[in-house]
C-alpha positions as CSV (number, residue, x, y, z in Angstrom):
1,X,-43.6,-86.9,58.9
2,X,-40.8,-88.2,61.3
3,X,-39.5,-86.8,64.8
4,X,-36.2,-84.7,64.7
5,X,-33.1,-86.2,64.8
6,X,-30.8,-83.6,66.4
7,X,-31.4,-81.0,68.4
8,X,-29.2,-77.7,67.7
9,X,-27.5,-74.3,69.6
10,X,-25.9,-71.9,68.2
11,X,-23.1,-73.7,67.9
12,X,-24.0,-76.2,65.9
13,X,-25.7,-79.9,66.7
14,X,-25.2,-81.3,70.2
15,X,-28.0,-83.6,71.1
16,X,-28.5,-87.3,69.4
17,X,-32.4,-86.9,69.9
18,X,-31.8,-90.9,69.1
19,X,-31.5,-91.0,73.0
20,X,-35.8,-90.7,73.1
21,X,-36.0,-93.4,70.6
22,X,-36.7,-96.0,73.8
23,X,-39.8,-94.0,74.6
24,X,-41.1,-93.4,71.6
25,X,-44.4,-95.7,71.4
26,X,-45.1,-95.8,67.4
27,X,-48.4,-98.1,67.6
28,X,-50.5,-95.4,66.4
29,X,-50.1,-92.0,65.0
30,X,-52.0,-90.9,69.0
31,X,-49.6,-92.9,71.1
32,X,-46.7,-91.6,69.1
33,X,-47.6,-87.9,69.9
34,X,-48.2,-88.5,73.5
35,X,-44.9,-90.8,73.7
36,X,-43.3,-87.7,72.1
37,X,-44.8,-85.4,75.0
38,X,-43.6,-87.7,77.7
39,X,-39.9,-87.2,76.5
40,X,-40.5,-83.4,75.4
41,X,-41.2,-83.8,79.4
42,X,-38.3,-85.4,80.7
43,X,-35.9,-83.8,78.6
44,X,-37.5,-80.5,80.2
45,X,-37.2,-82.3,83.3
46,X,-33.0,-83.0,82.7
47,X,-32.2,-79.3,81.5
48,X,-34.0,-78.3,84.7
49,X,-31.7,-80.6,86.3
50,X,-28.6,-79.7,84.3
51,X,-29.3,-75.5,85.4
52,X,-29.8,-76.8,88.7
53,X,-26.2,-78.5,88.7
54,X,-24.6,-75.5,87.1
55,X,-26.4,-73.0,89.8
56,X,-24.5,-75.5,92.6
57,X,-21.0,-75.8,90.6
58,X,-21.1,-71.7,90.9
59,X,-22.2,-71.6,94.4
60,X,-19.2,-74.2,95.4
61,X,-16.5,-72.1,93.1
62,X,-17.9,-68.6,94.8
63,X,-17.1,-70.2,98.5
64,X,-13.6,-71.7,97.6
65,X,-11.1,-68.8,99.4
66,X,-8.4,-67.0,97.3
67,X,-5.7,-69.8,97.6
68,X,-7.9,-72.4,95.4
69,X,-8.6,-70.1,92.3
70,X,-7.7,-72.8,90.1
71,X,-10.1,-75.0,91.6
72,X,-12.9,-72.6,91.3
73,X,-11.7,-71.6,87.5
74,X,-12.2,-75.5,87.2
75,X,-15.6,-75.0,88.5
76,X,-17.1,-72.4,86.8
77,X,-15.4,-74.1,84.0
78,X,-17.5,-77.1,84.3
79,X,-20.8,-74.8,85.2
80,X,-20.5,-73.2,81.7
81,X,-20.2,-77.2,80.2
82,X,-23.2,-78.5,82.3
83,X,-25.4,-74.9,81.0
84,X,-24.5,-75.9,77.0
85,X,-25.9,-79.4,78.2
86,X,-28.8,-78.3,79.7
87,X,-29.7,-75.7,76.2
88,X,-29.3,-78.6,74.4
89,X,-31.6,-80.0,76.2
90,X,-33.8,-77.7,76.1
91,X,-33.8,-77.5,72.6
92,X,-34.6,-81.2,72.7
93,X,-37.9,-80.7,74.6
94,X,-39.0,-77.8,72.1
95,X,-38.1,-80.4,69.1
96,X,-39.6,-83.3,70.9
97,X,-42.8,-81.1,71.4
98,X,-43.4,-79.5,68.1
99,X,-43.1,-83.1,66.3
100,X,-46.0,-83.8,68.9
101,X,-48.2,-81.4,67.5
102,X,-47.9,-83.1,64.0
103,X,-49.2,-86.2,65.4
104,X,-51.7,-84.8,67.1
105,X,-53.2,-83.5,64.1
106,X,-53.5,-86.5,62.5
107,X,-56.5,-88.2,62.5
108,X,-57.0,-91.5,64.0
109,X,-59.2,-94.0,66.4
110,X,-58.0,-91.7,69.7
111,X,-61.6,-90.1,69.5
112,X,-63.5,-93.6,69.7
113,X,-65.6,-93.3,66.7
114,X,-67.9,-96.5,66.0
115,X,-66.4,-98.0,62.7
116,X,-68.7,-98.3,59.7
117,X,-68.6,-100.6,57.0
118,X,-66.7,-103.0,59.3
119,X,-67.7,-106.6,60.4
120,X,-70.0,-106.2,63.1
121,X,-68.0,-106.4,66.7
122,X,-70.2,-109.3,67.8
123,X,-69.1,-111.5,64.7
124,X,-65.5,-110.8,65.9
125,X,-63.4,-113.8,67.3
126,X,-61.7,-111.6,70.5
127,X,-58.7,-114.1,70.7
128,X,-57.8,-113.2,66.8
129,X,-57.7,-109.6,68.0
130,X,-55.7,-110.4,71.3
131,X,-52.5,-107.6,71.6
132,X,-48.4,-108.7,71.0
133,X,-47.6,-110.2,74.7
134,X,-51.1,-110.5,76.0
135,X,-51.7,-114.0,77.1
136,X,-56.0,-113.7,77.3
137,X,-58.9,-111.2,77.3
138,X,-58.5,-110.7,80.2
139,X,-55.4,-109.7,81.3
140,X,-55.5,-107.1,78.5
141,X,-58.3,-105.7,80.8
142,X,-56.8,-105.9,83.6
143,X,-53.5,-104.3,82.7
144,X,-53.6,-100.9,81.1
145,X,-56.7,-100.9,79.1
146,X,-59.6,-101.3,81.3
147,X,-60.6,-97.6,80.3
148,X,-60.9,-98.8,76.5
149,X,-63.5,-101.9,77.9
150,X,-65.2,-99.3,80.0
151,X,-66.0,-96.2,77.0
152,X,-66.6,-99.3,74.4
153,X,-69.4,-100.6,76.9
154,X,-70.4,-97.0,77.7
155,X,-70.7,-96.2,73.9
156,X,-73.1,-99.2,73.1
157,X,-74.9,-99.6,76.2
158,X,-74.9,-95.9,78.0
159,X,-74.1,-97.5,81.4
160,X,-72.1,-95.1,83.4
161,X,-68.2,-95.9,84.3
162,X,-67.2,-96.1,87.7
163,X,-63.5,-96.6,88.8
164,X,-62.1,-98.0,91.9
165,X,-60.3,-94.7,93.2
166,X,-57.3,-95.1,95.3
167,X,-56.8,-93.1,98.8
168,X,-54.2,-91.7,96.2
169,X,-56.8,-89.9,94.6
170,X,-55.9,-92.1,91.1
171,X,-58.6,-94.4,89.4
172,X,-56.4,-98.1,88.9
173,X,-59.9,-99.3,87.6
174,X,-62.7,-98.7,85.5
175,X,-65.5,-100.6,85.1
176,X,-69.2,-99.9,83.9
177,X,-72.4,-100.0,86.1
178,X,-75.5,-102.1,84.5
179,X,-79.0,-101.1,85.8
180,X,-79.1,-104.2,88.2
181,X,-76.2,-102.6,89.9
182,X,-73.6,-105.1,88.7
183,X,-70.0,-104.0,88.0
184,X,-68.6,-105.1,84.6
185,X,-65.5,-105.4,83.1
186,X,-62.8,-108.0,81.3
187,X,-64.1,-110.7,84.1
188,X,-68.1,-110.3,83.2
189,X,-70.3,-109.1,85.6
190,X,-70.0,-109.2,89.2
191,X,-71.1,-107.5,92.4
192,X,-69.2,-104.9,93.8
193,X,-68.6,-107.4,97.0
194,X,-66.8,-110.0,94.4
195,X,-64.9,-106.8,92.3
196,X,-63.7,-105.8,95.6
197,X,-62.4,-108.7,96.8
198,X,-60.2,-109.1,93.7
199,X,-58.5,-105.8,93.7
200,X,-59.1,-104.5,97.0
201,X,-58.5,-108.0,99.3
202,X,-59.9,-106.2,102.6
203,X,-57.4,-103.2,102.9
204,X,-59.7,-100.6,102.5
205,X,-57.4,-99.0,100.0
206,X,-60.3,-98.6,96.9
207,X,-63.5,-96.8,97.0
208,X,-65.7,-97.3,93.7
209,X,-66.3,-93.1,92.5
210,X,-68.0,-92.1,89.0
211,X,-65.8,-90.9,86.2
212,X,-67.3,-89.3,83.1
213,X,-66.3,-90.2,80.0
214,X,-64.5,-87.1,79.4
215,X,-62.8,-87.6,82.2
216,X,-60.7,-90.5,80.9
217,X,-60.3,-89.6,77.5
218,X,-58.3,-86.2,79.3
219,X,-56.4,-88.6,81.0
220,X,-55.1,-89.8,77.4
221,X,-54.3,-86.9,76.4
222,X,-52.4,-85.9,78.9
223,X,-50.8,-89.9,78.7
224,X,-51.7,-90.9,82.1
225,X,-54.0,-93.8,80.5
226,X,-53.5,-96.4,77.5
227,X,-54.6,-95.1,74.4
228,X,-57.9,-97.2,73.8
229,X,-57.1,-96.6,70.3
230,X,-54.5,-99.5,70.4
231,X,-57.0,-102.0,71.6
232,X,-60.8,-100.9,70.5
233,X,-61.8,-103.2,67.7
234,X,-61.1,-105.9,70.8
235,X,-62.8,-103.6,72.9
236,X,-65.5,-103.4,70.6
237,X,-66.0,-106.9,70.2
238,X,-65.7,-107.5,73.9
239,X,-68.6,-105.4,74.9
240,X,-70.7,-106.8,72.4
241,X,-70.3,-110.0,74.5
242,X,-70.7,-108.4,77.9
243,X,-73.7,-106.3,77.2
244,X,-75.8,-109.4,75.7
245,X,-74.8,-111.3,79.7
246,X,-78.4,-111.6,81.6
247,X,-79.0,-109.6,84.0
248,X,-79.8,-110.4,87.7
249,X,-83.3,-112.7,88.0
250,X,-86.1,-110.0,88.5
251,X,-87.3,-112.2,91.3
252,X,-84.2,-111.1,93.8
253,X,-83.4,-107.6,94.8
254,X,-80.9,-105.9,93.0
255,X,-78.0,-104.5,93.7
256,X,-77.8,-100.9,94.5
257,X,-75.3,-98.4,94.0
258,X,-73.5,-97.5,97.4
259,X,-75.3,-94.3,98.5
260,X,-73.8,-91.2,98.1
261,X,-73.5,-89.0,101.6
262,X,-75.8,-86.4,101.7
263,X,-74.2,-82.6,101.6
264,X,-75.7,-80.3,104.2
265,X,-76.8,-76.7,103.4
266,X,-73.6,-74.7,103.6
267,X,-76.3,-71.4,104.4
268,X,-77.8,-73.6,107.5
269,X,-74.2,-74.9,108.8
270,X,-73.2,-71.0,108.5
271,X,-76.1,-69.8,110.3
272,X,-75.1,-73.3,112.9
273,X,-71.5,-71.8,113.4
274,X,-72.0,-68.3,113.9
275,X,-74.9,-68.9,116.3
276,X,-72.2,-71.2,118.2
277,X,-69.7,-68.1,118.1
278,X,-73.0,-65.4,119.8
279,X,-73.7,-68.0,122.2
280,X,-70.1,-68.3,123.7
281,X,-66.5,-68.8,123.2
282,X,-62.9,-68.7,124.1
283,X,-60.1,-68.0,122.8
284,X,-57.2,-70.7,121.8
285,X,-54.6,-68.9,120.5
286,X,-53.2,-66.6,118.3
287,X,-52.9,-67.1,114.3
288,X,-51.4,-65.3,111.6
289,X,-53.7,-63.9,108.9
290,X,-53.7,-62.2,105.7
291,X,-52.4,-58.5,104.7
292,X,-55.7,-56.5,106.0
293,X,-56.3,-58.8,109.2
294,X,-55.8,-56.9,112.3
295,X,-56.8,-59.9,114.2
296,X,-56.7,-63.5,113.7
297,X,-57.4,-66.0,116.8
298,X,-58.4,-70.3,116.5
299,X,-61.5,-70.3,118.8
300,X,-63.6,-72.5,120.8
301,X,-67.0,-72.3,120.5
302,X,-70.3,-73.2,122.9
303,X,-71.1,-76.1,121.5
304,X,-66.9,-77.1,121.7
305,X,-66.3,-76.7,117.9
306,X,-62.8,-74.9,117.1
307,X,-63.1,-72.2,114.7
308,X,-61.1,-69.4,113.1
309,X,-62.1,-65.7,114.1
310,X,-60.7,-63.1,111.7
311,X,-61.2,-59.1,111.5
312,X,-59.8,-56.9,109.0
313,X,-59.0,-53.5,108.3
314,X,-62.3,-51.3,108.0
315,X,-59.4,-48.6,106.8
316,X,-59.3,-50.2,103.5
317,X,-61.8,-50.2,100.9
318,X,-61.9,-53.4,99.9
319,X,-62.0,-55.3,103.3
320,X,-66.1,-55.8,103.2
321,X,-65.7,-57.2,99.9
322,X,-63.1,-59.2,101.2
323,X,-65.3,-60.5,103.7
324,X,-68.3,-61.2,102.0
325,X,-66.3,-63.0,99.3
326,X,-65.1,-65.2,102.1
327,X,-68.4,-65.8,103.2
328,X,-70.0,-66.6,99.4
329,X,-66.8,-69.0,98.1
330,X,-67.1,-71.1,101.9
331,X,-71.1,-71.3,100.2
332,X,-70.2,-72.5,97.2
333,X,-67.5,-75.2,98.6
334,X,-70.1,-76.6,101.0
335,X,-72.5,-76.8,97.8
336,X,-69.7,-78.7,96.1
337,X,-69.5,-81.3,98.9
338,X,-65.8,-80.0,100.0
339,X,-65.5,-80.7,104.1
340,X,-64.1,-78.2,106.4
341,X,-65.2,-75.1,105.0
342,X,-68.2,-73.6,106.4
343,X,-67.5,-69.8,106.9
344,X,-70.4,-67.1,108.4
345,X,-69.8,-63.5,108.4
346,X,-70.7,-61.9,111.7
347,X,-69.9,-58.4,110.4
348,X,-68.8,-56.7,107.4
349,X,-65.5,-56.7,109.1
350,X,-65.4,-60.0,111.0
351,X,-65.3,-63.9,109.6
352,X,-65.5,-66.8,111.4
353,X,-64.2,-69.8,109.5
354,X,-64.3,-73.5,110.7
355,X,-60.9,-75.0,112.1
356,X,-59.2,-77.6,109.9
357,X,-56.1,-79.8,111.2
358,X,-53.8,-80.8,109.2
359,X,-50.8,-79.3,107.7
360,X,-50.2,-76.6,104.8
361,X,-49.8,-78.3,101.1
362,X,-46.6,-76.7,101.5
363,X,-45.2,-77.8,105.0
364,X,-46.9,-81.1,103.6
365,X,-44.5,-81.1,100.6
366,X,-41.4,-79.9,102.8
367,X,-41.7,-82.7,104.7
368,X,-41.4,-85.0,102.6
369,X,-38.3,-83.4,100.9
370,X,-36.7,-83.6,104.1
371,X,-37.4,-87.1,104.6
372,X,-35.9,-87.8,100.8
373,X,-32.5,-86.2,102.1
374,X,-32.4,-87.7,105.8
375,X,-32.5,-90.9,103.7
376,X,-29.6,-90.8,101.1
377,X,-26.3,-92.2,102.5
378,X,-23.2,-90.1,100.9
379,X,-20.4,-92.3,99.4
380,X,-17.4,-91.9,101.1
381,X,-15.5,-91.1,97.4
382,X,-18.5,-88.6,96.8
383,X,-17.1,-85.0,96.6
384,X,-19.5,-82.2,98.4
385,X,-20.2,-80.4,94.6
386,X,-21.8,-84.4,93.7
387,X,-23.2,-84.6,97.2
388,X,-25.1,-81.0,96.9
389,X,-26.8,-82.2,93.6
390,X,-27.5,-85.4,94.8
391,X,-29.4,-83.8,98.3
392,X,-31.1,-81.4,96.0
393,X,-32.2,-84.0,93.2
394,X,-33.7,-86.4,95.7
395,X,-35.2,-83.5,97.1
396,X,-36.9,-82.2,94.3
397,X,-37.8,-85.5,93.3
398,X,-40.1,-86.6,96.4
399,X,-41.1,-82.7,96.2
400,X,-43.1,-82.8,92.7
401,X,-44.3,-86.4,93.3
402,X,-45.8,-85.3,96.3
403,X,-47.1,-82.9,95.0
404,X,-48.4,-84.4,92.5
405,X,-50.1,-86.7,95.1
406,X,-51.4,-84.0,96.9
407,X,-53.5,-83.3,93.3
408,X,-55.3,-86.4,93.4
409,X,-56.6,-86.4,97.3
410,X,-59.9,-86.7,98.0
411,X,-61.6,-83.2,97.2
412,X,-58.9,-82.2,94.8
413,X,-61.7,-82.1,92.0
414,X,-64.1,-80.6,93.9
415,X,-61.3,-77.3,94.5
416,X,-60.6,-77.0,91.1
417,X,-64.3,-76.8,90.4
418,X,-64.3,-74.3,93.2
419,X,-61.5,-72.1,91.9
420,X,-63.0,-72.4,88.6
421,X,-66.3,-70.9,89.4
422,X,-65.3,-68.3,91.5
423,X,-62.5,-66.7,90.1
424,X,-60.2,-67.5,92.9
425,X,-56.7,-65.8,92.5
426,X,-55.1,-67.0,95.7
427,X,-54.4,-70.1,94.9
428,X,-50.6,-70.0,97.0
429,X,-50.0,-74.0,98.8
430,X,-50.4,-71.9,102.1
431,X,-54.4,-71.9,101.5
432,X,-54.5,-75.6,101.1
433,X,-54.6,-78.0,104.2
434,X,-53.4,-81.7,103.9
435,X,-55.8,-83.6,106.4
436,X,-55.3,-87.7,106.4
437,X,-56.5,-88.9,102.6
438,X,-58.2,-85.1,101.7
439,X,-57.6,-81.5,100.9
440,X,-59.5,-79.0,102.1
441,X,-58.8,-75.0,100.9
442,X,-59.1,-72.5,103.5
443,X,-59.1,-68.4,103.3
444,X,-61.4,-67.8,100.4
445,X,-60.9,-64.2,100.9
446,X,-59.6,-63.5,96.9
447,X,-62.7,-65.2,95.9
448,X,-63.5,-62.5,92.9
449,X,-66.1,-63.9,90.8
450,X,-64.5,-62.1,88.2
451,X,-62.9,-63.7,84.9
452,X,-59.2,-63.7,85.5
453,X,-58.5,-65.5,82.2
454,X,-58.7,-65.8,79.0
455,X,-62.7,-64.4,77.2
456,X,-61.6,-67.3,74.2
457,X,-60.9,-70.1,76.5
458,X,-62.3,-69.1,80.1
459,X,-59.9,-71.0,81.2
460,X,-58.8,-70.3,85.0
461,X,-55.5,-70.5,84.8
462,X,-54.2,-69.5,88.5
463,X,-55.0,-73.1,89.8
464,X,-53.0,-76.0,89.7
465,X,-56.2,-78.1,91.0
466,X,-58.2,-76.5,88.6
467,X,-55.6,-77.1,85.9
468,X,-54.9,-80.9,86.4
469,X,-58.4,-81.6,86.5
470,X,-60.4,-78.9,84.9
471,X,-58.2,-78.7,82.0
472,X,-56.3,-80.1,79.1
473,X,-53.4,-79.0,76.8
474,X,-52.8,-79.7,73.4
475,X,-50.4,-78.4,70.6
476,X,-52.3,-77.5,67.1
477,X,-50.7,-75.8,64.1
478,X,-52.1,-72.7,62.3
479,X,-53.7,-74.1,59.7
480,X,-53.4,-70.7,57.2
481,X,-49.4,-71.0,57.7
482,X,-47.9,-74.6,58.1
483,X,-44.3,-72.7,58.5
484,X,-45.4,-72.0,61.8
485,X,-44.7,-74.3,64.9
486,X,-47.3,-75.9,66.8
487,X,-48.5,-73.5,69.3
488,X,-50.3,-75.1,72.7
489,X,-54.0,-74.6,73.1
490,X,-55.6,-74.8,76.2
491,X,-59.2,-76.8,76.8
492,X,-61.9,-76.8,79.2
493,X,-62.9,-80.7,80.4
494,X,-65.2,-82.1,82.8
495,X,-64.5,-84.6,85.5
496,X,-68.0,-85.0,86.5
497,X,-70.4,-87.1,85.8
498,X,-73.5,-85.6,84.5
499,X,-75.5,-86.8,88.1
500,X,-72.5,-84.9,89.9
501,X,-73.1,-81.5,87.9
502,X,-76.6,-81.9,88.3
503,X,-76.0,-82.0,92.0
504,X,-74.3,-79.0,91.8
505,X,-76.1,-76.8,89.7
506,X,-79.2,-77.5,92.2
507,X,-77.5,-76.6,94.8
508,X,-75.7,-73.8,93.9
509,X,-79.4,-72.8,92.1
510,X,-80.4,-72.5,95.8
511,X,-77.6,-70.1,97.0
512,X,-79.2,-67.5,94.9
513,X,-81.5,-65.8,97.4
514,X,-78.2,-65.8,99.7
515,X,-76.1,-64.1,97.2
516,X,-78.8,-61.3,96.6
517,X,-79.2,-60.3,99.7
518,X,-75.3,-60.1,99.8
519,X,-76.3,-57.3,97.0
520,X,-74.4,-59.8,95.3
521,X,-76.4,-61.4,92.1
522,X,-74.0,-60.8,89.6
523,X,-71.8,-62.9,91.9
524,X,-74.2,-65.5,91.3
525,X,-75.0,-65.3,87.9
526,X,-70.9,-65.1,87.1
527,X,-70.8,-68.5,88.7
528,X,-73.5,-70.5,87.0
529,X,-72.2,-69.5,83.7
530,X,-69.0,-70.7,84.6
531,X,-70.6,-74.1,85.6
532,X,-72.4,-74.1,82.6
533,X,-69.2,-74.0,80.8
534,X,-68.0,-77.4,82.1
535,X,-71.4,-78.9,82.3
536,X,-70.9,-77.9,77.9
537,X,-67.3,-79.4,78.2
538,X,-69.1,-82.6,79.9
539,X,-70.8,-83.3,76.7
């Protein structure tokens, strides 16, 4: 089984697929495949580019006037060139992918199993076992495989793995938590004070968050994390050490996990903001609403809280709905601990929704493109076809890595939960607001509690928050006919720990008598089986 070698059109071969070779990773048959992945990816990534740089060749040839024909023949010319290019790269990202799927179907240490018949891990010297460029344990620990320390001392001990999350939204660290509250990883155990002062030094950058296990063995498939599977006999071996350290004398008090922040009742802070609203208010200003609002103003209420005060169209049929939708989704976010999103219904026709500042995901995002161009400095020998693609590649660029950033603020989890159980299908960046190091989603009116996706999979499939963090894609091949490529599957994973889903399904337990008398039980019972579908993925 080896990776393609060309990649082919119709007219014949046109891509050395020897170009990849640098990011192939051939430790082990897992890190090959997701290696493999990566370039499928940024091959994708250049033929996008490549179409993008035809599109702007034809643009420049279709301004030229009448007198410089030959100049746009040129053009066009070159257009035609850069689309063969970008097919070929295409191709390549198909070939690149399918080889993928062969290697993912071989079976090797990704899935963490506990080797039998092998020397036990605490009669292993963990120098002998030390990586190629690796100068101790520790730095191996430190730098790219702290998640293969953390599930090695989760497997044998059943302490749960914490992670020092970034304002980012991205985990840089995991560790495990021993009863006596200690943190451990490469370094021993220490207290979170002393863990924090090494990776954090006072800036207020980290925050220590659970992660399930789950959780980081998605993030391996989907190759944001090392591949434990390269290091775990050292892992192994390590955590046999660390879990046999003493704990804390019983005579001082031990440490305790940092409290978690207690989430109000979403139906008392409803009931809170619509008494506000009867008591008294003014209006702000004028806002622009959805297809069936005939009026949308920001509000301030009696007790001086700004809100959002929306009526729609008794005219159509579906506008109650609409409304109480609105009203049971801003229930179920406030269950899931998501700020910003109480909603009460006054009326079957009127909403009142709390006021969140901040900016759209999309103005968010447009910013920052803007900023990416206002930055580049054109080369006086550049000619305005080069200097287009160059604006629109650096635009791009900071676009999908915002973006991408945007995925992993505070909440993000906690929406694609939310979108997950209750069949959201408005999912559009306009209904997300960017507020300091958080996202909060706003307008739950397409809240359907209805199944949208797949019966098979039940996988949601409208949400990009529910799809980075809710779910996982492989490629498998049919085993009945190995003719046939490798076809990509999606999965259903959990990011929660089991404490965090037991949070939620008592809380969202309690919103029953609400939903009901919302004549709206099935509402409720379509969400709980959907959390009872990740809360199955979590084990």
């Amino acid at each position: 089984m080896t990776a393609p070698t060309t990649a082919t059109s119709a007219g014949g071969p046109v891509l050395d697929l020897a170009l990849f070779t640098p990011l192939i990773d051939r430790s082990t048959p897992a890190t090959i495949a997701a290696s493999l992945l990566h370039a499928g990816d940024a091959a994708a990534a250049a033929a996008a580019a490549k179409r993008g740089e035809a599109d702007d060749l034809r643009a420049a040839a279709a301004a030229l006037p009448p007198s410089l024909e030959a100049t746009g023949d040129r053009l066009r010319a070159e257009a035609h060139a850069v689309d063969a290019d970008a097919d070929a790269l295409d191709e390549a990202a198909r070939a690149l992918r399918d080889s993928a799927g062969e290697y993912q179907a071989v079976p090797s240490a990704a899935a963490f199993p506990t080797a039998t018949g092998a020397a036990r891990p605490d009669e292993l010297l963990p120098d002998e076992l030390l990586p190629e460029g690796f100068a101790c344990v520790e730095d191996v620990f430190d730098y790219g495989y702290c998640g293969a320390l953390a599930l090695a001392l989760h497997e044998r001990t059943g302490w749960p793995i914490v992670g020092l999350r970034g304002r980012d939204g991205y985990a840089s660290h995991y560790l495990v938590r021993r009863p006596d509250g200690r943190l451990v990883d490469g370094h021993g155990a220490r207290t979170e004070v002393a863990v924090m002062e090494q990776w954090d030094e006072g800036s207020g950058y980290f925050a220590i968050a659970d992660y399930a296990p789950a959780y980081l063995r998605a993030e391996v498939r989907e190759g944001d994390m090392e591949d434990p599977a390269d290091v775990w006999p050292l892992a192994q071996a390590v955590a046999a050490r660390l879990a046999e350290l003493p704990s804390e004398p019983t005579t001082s008090a031990p440490a305790q996990p940092v409290p978690t922040t207690a989430v109000p009742d979403p139906v008392h802070a409803a009931a809170t903001l619509a008494d506000a609203y009867r008591r008294g208010h003014t209006v702000e200003a004028p806002l622009t609403g959805g297809q069936n609002s005939e009026l949308v103003q920001k509000v301030r209420l009696s007790d001086g809280t700004e809100a959002v005060y929306k009526r729609v169209n008794l005219s159509d049929s579906e506008s109650p709905e609409e409304v109480t939708d609105a009203y049971l989704a801003g229930l179920v976010a406030g269950a899931l601990g998501i700020e910003g999103t109480t909603a009460a219904k006054l009326s079957d026709s009127e909403l009142l929704s709390e006021f969140v500042p901040g900016l759209t995901s999309v103005e968010q995002r447009q910013g920052v493109e803007q900023q990416a161009v206002q930055g580049l400095t054109r080369d006086p020998a550049m000619d305005p076809v080069s200097w287009v693609v160059a604006q629109r590649t650096a635009r791009e660029a900071a676009g999908a890595e915002e973006w991408q950033r945007i995925l992993h603020l505070r909440g993000a989890r906690e929406i694609g939960l939310l979108h997950h159980l209750t069949g959201q299908v408005d999912c559009n960046g306009n209904n997300i607001i960017v507020n300091d190091d958080a996202v909060v989603p706003i307008d739950q009116a397409y809240a359907s509690f209805q199944s949208s996706d797949s019966t098979e999979t039940h996988i949601a499939l409208d949400s990009p928050f529910s799809q980075r963090h809710l779910h996982v894609q492989r490629r498998v091949r049919d085993t009945s006919d190995p003719y046939l490529p490798p076809v990509p599957v999606t999965e259903l994973v959990s990011p929660f720990t089991a404490a965090e889903l037991a949070g939620f399904r008592q809380r969202l337990e309690a919103l029953r008598p609400t939903f009901e008398a919302e004549g709206a039980g099935d509402k409720w019972r379509f969400m709980i089986n959907r959390l009872a579908l990740v809360e199955k993925a979590a084990h």
